[in-house]
C-alpha positions as CSV (number, residue, x, y, z in Angstrom):
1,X,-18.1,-15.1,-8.6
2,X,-15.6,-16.0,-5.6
3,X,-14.8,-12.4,-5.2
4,X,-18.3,-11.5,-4.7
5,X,-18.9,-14.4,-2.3
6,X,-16.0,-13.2,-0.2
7,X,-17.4,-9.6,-0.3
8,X,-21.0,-10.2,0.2
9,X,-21.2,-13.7,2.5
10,X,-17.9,-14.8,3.7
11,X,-15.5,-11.8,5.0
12,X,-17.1,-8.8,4.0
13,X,-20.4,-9.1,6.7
14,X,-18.3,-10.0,9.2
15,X,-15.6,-7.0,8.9
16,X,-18.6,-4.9,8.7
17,X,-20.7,-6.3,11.8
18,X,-17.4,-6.1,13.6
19,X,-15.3,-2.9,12.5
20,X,-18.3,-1.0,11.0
21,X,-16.1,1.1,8.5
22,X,-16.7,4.5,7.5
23,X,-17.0,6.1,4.8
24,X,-16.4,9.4,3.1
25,X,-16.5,11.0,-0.7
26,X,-17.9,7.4,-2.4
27,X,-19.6,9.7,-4.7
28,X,-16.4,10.1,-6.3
29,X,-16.0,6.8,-7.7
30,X,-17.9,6.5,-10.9
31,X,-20.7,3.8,-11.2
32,X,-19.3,2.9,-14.0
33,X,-16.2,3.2,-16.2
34,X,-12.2,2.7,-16.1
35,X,-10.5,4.7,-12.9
36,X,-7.4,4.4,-11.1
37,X,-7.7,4.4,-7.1
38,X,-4.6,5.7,-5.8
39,X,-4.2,4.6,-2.0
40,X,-2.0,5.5,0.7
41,X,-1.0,1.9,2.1
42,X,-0.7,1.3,6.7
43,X,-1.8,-1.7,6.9
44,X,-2.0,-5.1,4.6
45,X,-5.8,-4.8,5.9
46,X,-5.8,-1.7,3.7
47,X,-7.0,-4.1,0.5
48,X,-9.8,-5.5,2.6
49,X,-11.5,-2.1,3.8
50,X,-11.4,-0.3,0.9
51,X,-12.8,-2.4,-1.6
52,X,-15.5,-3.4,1.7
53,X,-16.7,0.3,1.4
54,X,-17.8,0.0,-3.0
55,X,-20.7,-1.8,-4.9
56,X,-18.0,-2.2,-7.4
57,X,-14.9,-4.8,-7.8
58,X,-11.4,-3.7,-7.1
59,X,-8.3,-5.4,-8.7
60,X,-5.0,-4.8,-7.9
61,X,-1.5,-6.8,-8.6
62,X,0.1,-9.1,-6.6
63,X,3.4,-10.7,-6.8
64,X,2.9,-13.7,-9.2
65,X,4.1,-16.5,-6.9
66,X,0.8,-16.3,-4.9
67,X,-0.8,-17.7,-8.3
68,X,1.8,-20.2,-9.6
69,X,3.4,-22.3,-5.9
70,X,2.4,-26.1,-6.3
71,X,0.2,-28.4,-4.5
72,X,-2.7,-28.0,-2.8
73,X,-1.9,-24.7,-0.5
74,X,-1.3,-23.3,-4.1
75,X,-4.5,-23.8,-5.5
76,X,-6.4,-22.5,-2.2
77,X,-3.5,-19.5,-2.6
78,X,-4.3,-18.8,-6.3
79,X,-8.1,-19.3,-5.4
80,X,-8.5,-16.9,-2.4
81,X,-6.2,-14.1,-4.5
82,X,-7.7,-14.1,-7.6
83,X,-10.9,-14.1,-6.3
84,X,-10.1,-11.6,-3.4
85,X,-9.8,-9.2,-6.8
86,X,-6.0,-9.6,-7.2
87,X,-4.3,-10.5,-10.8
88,X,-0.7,-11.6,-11.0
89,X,1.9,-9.8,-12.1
90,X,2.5,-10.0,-15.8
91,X,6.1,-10.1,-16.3
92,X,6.1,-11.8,-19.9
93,X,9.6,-10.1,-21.2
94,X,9.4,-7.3,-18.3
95,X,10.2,-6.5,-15.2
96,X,8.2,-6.1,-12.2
97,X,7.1,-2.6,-12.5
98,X,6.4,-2.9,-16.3
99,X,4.5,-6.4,-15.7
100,X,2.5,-4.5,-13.0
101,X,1.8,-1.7,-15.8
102,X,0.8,-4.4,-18.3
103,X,-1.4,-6.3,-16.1
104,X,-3.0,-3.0,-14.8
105,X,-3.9,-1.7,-18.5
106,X,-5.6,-4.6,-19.4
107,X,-7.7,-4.1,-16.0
108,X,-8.5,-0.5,-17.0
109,X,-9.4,-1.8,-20.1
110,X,-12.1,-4.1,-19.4
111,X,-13.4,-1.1,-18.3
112,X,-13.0,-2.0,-14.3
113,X,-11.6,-0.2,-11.3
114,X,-7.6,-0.8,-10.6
115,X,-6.3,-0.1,-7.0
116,X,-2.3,1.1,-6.6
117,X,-0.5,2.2,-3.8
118,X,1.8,4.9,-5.0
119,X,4.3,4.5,-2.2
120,X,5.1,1.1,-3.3
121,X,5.3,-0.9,0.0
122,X,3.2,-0.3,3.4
123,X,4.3,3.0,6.0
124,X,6.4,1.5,8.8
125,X,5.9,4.3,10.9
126,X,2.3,5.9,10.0
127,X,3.9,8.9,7.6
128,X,3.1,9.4,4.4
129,X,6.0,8.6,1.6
130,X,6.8,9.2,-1.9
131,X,4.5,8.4,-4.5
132,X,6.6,6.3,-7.3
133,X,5.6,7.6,-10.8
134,X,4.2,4.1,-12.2
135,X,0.6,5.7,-11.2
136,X,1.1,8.6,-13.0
137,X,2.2,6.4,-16.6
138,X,-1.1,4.2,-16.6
139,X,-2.9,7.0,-15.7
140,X,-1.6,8.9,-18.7
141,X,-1.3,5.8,-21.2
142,X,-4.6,4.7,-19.9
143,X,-6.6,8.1,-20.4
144,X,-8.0,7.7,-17.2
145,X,-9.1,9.9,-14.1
146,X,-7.0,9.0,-10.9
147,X,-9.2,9.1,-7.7
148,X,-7.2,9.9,-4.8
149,X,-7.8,7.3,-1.6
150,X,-7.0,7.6,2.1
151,X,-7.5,4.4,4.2
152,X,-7.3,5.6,8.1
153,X,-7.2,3.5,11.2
154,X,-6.0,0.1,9.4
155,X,-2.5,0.4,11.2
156,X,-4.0,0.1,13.9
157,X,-6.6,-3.2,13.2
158,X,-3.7,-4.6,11.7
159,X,-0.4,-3.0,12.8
160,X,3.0,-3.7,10.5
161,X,5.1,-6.5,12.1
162,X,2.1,-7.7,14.3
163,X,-0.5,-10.6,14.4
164,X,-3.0,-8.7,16.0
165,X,-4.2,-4.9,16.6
166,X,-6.8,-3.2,19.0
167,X,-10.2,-2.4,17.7
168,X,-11.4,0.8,15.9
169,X,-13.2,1.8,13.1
170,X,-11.6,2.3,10.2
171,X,-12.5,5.3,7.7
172,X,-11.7,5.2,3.9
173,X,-12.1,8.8,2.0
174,X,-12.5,9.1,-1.7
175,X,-11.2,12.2,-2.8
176,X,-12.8,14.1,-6.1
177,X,-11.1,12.4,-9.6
178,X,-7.8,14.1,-11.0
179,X,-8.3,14.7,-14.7
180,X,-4.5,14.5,-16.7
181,X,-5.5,15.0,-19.9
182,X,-3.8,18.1,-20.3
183,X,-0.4,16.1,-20.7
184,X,-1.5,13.8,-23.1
185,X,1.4,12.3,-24.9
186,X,3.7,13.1,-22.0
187,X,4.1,10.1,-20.3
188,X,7.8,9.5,-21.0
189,X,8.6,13.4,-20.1
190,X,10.0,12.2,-16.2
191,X,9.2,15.9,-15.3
192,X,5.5,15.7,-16.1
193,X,5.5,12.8,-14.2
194,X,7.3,13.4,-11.5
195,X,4.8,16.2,-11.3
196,X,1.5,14.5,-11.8
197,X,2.9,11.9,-8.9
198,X,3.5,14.3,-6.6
199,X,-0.6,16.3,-7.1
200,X,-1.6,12.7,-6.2
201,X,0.5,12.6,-3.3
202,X,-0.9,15.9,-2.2
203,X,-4.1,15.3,-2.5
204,X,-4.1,11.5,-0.3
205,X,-1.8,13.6,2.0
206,X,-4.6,15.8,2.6
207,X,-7.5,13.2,2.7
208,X,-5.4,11.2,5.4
209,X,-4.0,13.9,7.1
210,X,-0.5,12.0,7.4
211,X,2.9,13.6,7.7
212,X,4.6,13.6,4.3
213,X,8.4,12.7,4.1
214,X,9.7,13.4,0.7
215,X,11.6,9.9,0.4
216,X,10.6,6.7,-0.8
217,X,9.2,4.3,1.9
218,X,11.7,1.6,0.8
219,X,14.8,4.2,1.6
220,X,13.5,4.9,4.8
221,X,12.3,1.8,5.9
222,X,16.3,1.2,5.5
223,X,17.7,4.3,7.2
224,X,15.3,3.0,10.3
225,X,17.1,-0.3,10.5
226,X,20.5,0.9,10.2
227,X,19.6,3.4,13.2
228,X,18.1,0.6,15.1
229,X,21.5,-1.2,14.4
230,X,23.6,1.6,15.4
231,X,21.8,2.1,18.4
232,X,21.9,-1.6,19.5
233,X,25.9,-1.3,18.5
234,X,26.5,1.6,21.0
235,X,23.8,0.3,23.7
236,X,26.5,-3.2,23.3
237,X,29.6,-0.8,23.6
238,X,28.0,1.1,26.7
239,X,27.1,-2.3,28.6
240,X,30.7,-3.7,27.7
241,X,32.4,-0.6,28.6
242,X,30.1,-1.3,32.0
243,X,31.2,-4.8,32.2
244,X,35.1,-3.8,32.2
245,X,34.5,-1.0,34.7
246,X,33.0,-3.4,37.0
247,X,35.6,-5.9,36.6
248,X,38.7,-3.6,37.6
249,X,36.9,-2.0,40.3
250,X,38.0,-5.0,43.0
251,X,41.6,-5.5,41.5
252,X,41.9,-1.3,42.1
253,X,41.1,-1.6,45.6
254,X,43.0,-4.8,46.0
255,X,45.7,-2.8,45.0
């Protein structure tokens, strides 16, 4: 009920009245039915708009500490999650990316619609990474179409590492639903799903028009930083280097 408050009176009117989203290819998503929504993920604002643009609820996962902190700010936190269409993370015996898997099964199988991001974290830079494979094993053990997502514009509503963005409207494109029936019984062949990942990747690639890096957004997100540090370390040397130049300039001509 909460979720459809938020969507209906609460956040979703005013996003609307105020960003006026577009979008493309809703005809894709079935009225009715278990499908996977496979995103490409700029923004944290990426959650809101997308789900904004369907008649029907979208769940995804979220990390589980969002539903169990104490106190009051913990029950607001639980309450605005769960009913923003987010489920926690069930990691009873399992790790994270098997708790995600468990807790997204049991969405498909309720029949409902289950968003991912196959990249596994939000696109520093606007580029397109990776998929990792855990969309292609529900979709698989699940028996369920993937519909390919792009969310455009978000990053720049709601850019990483910033409170606050410029205006523009963001568009969110449905693509037409990738059937993977064919390798039923394959999901623990890392090849098949290496493969199936990467026709996902292809086809949000070409729905977002983004610039594809084939590396994982986490590894690069790294490399970034350590360039950033290497460049600070040598912009350090040069000044020092400077510094010491300066200082025996006078004691030369003194001499």
């Amino acid at each position: 009920m909460f979720y459809w408050f938020l969507k209906w009176i609460a956040i979703g009117p005013v996003l609307r009245i105020v960003f006026r989203p577009q979008v493309e290819g809703v005809h894709n998503v079935p009225d009715s039915g278990p499908a996977i929504l496979a995103s490409n993920h700029l923004s944290y604002a990426d959650w809101l708009f997308m789900p904004l643009t369907l008649t029907r609820r979208v769940t995804f996962v979220a990390k589980a500490e969002y539903f169990t902190t104490p106190g009051i700010k913990g029950w607001f936190q639980k309450l605005f999650f769960s009913g923003a269409g987010q489920v926690p993370i069930d990691r009873g015996g399992a790790d994270a990316a098997a708790g995600a898997l468990m807790s997204a099964k049991r969405v498909l199988g309720e029949g409902d619609l289950f968003g991912i991001y196959p990249e596994g974290t939000r696109s520093h830079d606007g580029k397109l990474y990776r998929g990792k494979t855990g969309v292609a094993r529900l979709a698989l053990e699940s028996k369920v179409p993937v519909i390919p997502v792009a969310v455009v514009g978000t990053d720049v509503v709601a850019p990483p590492g910033k409170k606050f963005g410029s205006f523009t409207r963001p568009v969110v494109r449905f693509g037409k639903p990738l059937d993977f029936s064919r390798y039923a019984g394959m999901e623990n062949d890392r090849y098949i799903l290496r493969s199936i990942t990467d026709e996902i990747m292809y086809e949000i690639m070409r729905l977002s028009g983004q610039e594809y890096v084939d590396l994982y957004a986490s590894k690069a997100k790294e490399l970034d930083k350590e360039k950033a540090r290497q460049a600070e370390r040598e912009r350090a040397e040069r000044e020092k280097a400077a510094r010491e130049q300066a200082e025996d300039g006078p004691e030369q001509k003194a001499s």
